[in-house]
Steps between C-alpha positions, in 0.01 A plus 500: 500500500861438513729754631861518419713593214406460141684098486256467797257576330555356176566149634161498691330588143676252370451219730131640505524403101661181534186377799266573270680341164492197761097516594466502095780192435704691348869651592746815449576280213173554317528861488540688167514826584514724763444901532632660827393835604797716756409796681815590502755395184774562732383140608550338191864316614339375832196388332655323251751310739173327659362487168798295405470274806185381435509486109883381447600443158146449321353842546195592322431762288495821759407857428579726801322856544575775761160646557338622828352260751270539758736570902686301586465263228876454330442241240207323343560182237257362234607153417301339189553142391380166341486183674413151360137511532413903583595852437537723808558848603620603831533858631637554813592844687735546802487173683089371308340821683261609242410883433159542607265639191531922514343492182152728483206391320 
């Protein structure tokens, strides 16, 4: 897990995003859309700075939601695109930690 700040932590989702767009041959360029999920929507500006650095001018499509995350987990980022030969989906949480199942059967 990544501690830090909120930037800290978005960056390391982001370059988490961009390894695996790589492992598929694809890039931050092939995304369509992306849905980001803040703990806190007081980090909304921060977020979206990093956001911004990694996206530039040709964002995708974003939807961002303040909802609560699992401590100490600031920011987690869908990202779903198309690339020449196959669709993906990546979801990523703080730094590629998953959440282990807590479901019940």
């Amino acid at each position: 897990m990544v501690s830090g700040d909120i930037r800290d932590e978005t960056r390391q989702t982001l370059t988490n995003i961009m390894r695996i767009l790589e492992g598929c041959g694809a890039a931050l360029a092939d995304v369509v859309k992306c849905q980001v999920f803040l703990a806190d929507g007081k980090d909304f500006a921060a977020m979206n700075e990093v956001y911004a650095e990694f996206f530039g001018d040709a964002k995708p499509a974003r939807t961002t939601v303040v909802r609560l995350l699992p401590s100490p987990i600031k920011v987690e980022i869908d990202a779903v695109g198309t690339g020449r030969h196959r669709r993906w989906l990546s979801k990523l949480a703080h730094g590629a930690q998953r959440r282990p199942n807590t479901r019940s059967s």
